[in-house]
py3Dmol code that shows the C-alpha trace and the ligand (Angstrom):
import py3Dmol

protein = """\
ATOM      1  CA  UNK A   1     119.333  50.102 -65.179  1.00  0.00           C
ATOM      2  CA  UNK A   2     118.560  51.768 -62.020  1.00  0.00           C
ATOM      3  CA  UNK A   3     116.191  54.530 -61.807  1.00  0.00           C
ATOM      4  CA  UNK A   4     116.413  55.766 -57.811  1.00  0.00           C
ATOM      5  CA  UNK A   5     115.605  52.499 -56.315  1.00  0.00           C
ATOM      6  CA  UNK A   6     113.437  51.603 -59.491  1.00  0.00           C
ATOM      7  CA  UNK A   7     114.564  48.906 -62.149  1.00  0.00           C
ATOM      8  CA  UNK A   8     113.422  50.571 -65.502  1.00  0.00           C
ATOM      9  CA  UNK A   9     114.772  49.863 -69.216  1.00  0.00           C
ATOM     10  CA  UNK A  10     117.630  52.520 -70.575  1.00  0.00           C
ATOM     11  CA  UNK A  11     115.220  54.339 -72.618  1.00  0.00           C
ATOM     12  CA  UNK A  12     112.754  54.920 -69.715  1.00  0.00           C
ATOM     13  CA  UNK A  13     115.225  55.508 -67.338  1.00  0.00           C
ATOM     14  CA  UNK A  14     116.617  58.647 -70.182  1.00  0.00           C
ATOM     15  CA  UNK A  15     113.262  59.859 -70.747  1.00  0.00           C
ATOM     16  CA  UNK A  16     112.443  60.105 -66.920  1.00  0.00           C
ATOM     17  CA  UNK A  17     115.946  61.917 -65.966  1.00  0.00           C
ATOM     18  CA  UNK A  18     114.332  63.978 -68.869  1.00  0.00           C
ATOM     19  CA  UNK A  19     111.178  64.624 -66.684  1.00  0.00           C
ATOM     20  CA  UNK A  20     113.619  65.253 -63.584  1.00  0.00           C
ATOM     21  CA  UNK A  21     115.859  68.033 -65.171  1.00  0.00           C
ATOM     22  CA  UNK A  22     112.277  69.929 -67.360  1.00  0.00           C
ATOM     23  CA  UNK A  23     110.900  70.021 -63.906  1.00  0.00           C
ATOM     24  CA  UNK A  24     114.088  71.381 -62.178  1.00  0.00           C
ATOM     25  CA  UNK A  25     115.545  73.982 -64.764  1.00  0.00           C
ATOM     26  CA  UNK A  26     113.887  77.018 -63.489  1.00  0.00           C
ATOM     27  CA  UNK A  27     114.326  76.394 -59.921  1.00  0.00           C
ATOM     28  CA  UNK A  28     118.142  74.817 -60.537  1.00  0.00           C
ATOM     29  CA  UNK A  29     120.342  77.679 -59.504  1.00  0.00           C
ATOM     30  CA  UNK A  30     118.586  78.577 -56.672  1.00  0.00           C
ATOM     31  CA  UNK A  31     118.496  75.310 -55.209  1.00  0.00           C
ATOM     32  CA  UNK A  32     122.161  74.311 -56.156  1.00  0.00           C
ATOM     33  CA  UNK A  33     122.448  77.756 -53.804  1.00  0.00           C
ATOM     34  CA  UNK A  34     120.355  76.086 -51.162  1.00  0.00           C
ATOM     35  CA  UNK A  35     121.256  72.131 -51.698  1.00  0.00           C
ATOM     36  CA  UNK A  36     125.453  72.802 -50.997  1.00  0.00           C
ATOM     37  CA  UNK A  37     125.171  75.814 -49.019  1.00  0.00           C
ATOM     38  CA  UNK A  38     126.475  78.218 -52.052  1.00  0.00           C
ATOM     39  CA  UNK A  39     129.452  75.879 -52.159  1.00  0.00           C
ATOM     40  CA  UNK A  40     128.872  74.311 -55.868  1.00  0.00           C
ATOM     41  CA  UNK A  41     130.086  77.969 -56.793  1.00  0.00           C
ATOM     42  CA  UNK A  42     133.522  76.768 -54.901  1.00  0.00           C
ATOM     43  CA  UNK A  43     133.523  73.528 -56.267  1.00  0.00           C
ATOM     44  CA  UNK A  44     133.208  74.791 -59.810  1.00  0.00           C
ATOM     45  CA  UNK A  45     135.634  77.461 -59.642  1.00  0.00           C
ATOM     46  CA  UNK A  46     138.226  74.773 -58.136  1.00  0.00           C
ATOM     47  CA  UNK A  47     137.092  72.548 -61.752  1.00  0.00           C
ATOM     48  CA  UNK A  48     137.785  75.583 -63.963  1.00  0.00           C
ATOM     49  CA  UNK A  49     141.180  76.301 -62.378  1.00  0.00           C
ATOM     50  CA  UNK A  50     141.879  72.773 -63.027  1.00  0.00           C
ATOM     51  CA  UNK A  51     140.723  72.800 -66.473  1.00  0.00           C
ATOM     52  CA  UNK A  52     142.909  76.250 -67.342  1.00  0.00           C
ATOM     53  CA  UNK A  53     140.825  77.012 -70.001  1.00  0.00           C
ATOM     54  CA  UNK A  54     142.921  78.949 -72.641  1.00  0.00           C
ATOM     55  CA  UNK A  55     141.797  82.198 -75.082  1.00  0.00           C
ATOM     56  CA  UNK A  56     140.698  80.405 -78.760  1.00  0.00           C
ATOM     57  CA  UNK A  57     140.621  77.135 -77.493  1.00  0.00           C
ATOM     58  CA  UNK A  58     137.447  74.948 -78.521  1.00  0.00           C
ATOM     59  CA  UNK A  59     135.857  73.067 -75.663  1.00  0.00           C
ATOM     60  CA  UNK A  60     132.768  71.100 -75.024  1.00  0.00           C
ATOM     61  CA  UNK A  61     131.195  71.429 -71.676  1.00  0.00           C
ATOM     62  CA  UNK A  62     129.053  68.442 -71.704  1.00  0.00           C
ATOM     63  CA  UNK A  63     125.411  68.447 -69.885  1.00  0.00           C
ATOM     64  CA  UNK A  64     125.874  72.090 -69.391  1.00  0.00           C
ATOM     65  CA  UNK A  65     122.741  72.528 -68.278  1.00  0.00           C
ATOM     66  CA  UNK A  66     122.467  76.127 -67.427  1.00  0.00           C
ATOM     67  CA  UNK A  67     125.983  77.165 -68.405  1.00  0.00           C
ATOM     68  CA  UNK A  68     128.098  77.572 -64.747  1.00  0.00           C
ATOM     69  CA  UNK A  69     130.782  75.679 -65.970  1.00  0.00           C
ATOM     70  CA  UNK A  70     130.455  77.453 -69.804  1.00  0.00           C
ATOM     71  CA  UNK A  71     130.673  80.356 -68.771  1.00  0.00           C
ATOM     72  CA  UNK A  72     133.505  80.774 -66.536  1.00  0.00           C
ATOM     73  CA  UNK A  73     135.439  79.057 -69.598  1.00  0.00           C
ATOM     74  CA  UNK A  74     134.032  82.062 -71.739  1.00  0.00           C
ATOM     75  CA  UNK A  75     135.520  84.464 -68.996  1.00  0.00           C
ATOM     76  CA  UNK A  76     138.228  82.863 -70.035  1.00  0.00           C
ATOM     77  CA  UNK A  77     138.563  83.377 -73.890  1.00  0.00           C
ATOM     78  CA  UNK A  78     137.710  79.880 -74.528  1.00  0.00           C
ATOM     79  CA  UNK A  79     135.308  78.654 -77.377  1.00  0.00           C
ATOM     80  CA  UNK A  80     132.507  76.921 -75.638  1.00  0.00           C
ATOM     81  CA  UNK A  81     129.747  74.733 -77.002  1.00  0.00           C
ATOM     82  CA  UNK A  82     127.142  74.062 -74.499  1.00  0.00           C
ATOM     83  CA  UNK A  83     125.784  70.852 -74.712  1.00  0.00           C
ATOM     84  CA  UNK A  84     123.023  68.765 -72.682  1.00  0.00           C
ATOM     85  CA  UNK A  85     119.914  66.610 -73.632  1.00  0.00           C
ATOM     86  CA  UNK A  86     117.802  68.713 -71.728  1.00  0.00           C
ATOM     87  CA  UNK A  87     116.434  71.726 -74.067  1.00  0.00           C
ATOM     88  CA  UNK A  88     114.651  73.343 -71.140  1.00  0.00           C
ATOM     89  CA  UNK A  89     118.206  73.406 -69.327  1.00  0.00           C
ATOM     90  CA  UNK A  90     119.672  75.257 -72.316  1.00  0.00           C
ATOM     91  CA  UNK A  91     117.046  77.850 -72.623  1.00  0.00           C
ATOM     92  CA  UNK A  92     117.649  78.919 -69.027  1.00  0.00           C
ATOM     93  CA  UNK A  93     121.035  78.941 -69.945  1.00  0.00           C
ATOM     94  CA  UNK A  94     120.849  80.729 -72.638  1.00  0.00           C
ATOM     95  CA  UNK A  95     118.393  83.453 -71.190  1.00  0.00           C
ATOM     96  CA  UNK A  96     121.084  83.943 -68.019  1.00  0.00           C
ATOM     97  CA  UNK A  97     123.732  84.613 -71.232  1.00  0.00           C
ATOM     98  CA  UNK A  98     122.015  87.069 -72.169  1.00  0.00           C
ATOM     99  CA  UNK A  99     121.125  88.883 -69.163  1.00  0.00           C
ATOM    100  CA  UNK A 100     124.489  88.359 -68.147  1.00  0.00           C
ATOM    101  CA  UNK A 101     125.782  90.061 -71.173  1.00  0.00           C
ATOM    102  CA  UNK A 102     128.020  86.795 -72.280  1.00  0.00           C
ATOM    103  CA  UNK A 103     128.121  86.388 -75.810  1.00  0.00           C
ATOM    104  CA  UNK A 104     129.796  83.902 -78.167  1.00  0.00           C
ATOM    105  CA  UNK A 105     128.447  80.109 -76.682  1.00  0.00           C
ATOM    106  CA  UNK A 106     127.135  77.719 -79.184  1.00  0.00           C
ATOM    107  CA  UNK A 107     124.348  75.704 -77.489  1.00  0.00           C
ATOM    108  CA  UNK A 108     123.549  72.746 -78.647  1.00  0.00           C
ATOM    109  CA  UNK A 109     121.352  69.954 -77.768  1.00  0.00           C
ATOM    110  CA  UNK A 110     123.378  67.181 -77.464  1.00  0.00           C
ATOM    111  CA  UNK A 111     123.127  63.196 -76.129  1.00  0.00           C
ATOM    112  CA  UNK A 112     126.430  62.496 -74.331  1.00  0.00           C
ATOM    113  CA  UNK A 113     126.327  58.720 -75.320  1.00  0.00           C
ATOM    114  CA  UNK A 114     125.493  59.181 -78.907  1.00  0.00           C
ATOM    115  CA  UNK A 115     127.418  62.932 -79.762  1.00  0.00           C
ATOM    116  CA  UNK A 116     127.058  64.216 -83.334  1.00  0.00           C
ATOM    117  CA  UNK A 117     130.723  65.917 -83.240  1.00  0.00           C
ATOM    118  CA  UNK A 118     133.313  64.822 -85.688  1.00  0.00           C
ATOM    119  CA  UNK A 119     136.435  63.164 -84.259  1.00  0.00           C
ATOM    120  CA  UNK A 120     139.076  64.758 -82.725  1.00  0.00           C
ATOM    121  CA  UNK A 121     136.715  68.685 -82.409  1.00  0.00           C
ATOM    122  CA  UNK A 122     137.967  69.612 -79.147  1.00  0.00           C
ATOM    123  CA  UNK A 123     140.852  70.526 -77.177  1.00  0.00           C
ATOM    124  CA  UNK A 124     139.286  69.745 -73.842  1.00  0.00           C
ATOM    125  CA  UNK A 125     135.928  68.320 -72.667  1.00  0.00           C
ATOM    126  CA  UNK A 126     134.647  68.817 -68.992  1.00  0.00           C
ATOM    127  CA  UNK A 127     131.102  67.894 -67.604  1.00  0.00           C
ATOM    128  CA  UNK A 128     130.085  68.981 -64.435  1.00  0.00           C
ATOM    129  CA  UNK A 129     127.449  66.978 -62.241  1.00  0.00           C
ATOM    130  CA  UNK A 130     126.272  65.335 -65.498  1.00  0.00           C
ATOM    131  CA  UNK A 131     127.893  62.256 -65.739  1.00  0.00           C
ATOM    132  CA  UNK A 132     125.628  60.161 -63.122  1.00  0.00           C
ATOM    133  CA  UNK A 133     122.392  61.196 -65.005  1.00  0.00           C
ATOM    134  CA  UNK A 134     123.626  59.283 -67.930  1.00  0.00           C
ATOM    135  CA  UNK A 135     122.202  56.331 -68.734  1.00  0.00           C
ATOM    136  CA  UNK A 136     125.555  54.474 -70.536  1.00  0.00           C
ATOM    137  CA  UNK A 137     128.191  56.211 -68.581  1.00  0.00           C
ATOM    138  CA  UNK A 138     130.994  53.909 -70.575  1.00  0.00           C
ATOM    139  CA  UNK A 139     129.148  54.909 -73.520  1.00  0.00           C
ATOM    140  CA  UNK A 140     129.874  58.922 -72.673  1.00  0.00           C
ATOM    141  CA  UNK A 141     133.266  58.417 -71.575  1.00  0.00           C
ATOM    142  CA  UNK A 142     134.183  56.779 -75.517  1.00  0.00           C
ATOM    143  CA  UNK A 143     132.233  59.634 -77.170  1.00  0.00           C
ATOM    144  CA  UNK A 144     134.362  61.913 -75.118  1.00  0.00           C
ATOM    145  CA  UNK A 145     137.710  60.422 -76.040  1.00  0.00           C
ATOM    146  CA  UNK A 146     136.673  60.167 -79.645  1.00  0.00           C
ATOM    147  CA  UNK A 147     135.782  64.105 -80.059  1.00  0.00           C
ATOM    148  CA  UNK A 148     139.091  65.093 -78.351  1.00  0.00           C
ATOM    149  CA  UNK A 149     142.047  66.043 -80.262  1.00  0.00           C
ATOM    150  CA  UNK A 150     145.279  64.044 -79.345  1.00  0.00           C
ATOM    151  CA  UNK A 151     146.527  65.977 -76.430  1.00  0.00           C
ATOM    152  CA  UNK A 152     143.025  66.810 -75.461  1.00  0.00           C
ATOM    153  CA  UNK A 153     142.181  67.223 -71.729  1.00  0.00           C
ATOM    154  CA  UNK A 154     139.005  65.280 -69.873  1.00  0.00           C
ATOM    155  CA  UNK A 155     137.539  66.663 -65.853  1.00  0.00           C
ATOM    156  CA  UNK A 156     134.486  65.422 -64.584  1.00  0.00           C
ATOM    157  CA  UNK A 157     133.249  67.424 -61.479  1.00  0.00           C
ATOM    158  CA  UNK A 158     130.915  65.303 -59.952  1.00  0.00           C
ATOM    159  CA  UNK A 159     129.868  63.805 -56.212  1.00  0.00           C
ATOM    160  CA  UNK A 160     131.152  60.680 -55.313  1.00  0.00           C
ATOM    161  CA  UNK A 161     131.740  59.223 -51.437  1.00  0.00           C
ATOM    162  CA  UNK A 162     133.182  61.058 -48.532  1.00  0.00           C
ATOM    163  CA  UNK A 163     136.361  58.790 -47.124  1.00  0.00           C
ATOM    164  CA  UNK A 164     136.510  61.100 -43.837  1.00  0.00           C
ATOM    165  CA  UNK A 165     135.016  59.028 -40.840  1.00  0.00           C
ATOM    166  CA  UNK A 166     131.777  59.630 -40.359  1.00  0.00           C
ATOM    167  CA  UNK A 167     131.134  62.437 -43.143  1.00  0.00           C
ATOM    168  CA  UNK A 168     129.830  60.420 -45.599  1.00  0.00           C
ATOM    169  CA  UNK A 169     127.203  58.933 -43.513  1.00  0.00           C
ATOM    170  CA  UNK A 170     126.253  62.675 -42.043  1.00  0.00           C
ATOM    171  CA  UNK A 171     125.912  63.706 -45.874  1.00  0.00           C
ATOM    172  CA  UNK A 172     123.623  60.601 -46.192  1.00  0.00           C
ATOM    173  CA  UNK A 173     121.824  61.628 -43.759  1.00  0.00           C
ATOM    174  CA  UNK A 174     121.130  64.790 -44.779  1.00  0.00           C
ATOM    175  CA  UNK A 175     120.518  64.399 -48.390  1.00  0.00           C
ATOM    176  CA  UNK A 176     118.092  61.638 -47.739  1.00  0.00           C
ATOM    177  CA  UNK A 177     115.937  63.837 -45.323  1.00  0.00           C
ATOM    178  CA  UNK A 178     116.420  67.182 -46.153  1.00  0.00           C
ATOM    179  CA  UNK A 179     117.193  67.773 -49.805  1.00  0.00           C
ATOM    180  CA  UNK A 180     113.437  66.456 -51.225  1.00  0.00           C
ATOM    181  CA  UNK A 181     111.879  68.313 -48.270  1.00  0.00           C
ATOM    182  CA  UNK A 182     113.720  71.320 -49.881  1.00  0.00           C
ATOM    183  CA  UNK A 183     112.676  69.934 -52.846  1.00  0.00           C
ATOM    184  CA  UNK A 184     109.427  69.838 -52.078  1.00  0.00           C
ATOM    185  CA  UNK A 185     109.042  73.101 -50.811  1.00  0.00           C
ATOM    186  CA  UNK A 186     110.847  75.450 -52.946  1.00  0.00           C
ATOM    187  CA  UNK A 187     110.484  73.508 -56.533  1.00  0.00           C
ATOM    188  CA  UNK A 188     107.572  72.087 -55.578  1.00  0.00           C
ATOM    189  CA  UNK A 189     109.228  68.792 -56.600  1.00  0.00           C
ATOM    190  CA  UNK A 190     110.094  66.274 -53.661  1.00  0.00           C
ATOM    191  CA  UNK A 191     110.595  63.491 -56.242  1.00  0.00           C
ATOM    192  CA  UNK A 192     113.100  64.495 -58.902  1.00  0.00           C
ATOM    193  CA  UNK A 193     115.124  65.254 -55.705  1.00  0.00           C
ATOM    194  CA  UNK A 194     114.179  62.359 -54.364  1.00  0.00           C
ATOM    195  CA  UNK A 195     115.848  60.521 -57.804  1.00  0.00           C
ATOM    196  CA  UNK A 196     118.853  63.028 -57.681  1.00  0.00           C
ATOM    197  CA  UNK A 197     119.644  62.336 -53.848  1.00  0.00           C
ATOM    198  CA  UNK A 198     119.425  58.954 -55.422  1.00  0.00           C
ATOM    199  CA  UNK A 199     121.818  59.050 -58.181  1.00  0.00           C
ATOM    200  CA  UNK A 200     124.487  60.413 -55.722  1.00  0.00           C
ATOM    201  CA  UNK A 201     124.268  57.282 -54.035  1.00  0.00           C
ATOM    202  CA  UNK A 202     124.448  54.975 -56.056  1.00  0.00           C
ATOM    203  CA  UNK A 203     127.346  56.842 -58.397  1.00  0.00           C
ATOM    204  CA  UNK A 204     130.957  54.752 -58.608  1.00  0.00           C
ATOM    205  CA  UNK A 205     133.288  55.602 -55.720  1.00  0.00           C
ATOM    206  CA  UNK A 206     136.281  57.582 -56.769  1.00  0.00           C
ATOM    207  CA  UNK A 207     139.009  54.997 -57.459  1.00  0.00           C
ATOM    208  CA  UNK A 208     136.314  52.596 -59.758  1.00  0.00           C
ATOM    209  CA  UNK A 209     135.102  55.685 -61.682  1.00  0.00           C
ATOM    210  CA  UNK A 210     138.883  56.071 -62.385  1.00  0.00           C
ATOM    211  CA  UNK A 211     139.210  52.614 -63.880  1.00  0.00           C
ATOM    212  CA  UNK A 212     136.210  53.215 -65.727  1.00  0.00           C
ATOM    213  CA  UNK A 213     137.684  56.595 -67.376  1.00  0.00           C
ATOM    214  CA  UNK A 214     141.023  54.448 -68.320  1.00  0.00           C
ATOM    215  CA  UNK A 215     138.765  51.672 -69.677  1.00  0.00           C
ATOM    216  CA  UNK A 216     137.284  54.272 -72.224  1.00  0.00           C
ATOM    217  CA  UNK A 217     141.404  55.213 -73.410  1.00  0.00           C
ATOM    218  CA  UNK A 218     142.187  57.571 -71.430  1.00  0.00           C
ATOM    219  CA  UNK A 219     145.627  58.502 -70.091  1.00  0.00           C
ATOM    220  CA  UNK A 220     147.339  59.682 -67.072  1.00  0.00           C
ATOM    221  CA  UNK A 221     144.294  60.150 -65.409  1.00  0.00           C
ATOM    222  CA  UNK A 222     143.865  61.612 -61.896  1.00  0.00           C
ATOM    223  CA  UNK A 223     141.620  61.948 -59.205  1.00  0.00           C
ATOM    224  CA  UNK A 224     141.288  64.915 -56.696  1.00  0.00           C
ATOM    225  CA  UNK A 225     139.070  64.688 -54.105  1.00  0.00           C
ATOM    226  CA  UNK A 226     137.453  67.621 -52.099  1.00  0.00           C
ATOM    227  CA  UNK A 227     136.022  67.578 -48.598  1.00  0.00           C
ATOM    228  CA  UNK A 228     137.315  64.029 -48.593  1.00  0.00           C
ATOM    229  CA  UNK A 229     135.689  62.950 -52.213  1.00  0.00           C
ATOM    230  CA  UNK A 230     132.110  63.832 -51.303  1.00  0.00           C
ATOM    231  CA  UNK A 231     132.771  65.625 -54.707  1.00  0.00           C
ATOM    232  CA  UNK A 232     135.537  64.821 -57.031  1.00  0.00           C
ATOM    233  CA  UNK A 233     137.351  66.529 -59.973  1.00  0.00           C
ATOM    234  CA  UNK A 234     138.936  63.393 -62.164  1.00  0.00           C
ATOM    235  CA  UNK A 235     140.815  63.789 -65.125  1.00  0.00           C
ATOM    236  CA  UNK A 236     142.455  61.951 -68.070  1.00  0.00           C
ATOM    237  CA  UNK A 237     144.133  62.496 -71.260  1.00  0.00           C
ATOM    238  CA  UNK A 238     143.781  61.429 -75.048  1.00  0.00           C
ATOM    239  CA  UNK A 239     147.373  60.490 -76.056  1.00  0.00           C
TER     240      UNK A 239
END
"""
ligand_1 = """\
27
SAM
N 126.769 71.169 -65.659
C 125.671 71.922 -65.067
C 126.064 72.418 -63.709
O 127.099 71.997 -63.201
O 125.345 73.233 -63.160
C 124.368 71.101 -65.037
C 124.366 69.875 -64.185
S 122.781 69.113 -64.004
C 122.838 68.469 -62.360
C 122.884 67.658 -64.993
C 122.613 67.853 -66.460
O 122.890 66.632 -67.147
C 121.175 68.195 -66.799
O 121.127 69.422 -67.452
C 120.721 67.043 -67.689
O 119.802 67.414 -68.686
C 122.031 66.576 -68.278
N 122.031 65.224 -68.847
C 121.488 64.106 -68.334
N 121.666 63.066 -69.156
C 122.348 63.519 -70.237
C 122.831 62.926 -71.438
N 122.651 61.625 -71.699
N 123.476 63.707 -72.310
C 123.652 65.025 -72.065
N 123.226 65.645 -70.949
C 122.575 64.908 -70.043
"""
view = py3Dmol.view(width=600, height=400)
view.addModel(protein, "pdb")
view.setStyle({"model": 0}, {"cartoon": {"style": "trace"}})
view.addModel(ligand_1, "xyz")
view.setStyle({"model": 1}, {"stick": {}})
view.zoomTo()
view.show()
């Protein structure tokens, strides 16, 4: 499997997105901030209103990381377990929960491939910007259908490729040059930027991903892409 440009076996390529996301968690709000221009904020509220979390539901917000997603779910009555690999990602998390004041997330450290849930747990499941750091994505996307509940919902929010002329190439552009030299300079960290510029690249365009979601069982699935599918929201249902 791919690591960047690097051929590496699964297991090294988990343990070094490992490295990548220890080495990021402190500095990863502030540079989501910087990286999209504050417009992740957007691009997750659009995925919440999407997901129309409901009060008492139970839902499973997948590589978490530092809880954006979770917690405008919890603003939302929802029962949220936050789950991600990455226990340096949760502790953030779980620190800006508490000076936040948001109460009642289960955290929970978590392997998207390989999930310790019982069948049918959740009503929905949503990961946000996760998916493409996971080693067996196919692998994810049964673990998800297996821990929803018949009737269960499925969004991903992640990037994906730009079909407006010339956008997509401008985007290239710019992550290649200027994200690790952000990277560098505020995290101190030009190459785990380096490897997420990377993994943005090399992710499934929108209309393959799809095919990929159906392949794991899942129904009526959907695709909506924003600023022409540089990011995407897709969805499916367990039926
Ligand atoms: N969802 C959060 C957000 O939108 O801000 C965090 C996204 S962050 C870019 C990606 C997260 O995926 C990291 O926290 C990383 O640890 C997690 N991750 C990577 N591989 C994973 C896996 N196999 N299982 C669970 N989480 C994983």
């Amino acid at each position: 499997v791919n690591f960047g440009d690097e051929l590496v076996d699964p297991d090294e390529k988990t343990r070094r997105v490992g490295g990548v996301f220890s080495s990021v968690a402190r500095n990863y709000d502030l540079m989501n901030d910087l990286m999209s221009g504050g417009m992740h904020r957007l691009w997750k509220n659009r995925f919440v209103a999407k997901v129309k979390p409901r009060a008492g539901e139970q839902i499973l917000d997948m590589a978490g990381g530092t809880g954006d997603i979770a917690f405008r779910m919890a603003a939302k009555g929802a029962n949220v377990t936050v789950s991600d690999i990455n226990p340096d990602m949760l502790a953030v998390g779980m620190e800006r929960a508490k000076k936040q004041g948001i109460g009642g997330l289960i955290w929970q450290v978590e392997n998207a491939e390989k999930l310790t849930f019982a069948d049918a747990s959740f009503d929905a499941y949503t990961i946000a910007f996760g998916i493409r750091n996971v080693t067996d994505i196919p692998a994810a996307l049964r673990e998800a259908h297996r821990v929803l509940k018949r009737g269960g919902r499925f969004y991903v929010l992640e990037f994906s490729t730009s079909e407006w002329p010339g956008f997509g190439e401008l985007y290239d552009r710019y992550s290649e040059h200027l994200i690790p030299r952000i990277g560098k300079t505020v995290a101190k960290d030009e190459e785990s930027y380096r490897y997420l510029v990377e993994s943005i690249r090399r992710f499934p365009k929108m209309g393959e991903f799809r095919k990929m979601i159906e392949q794991a069982g899942f129904r009526s699935t959907s695709v909506e892409p924003i600023l022409g599918g540089l990011v995407a929201i897709h969805g499916g249902w367990k039926i």
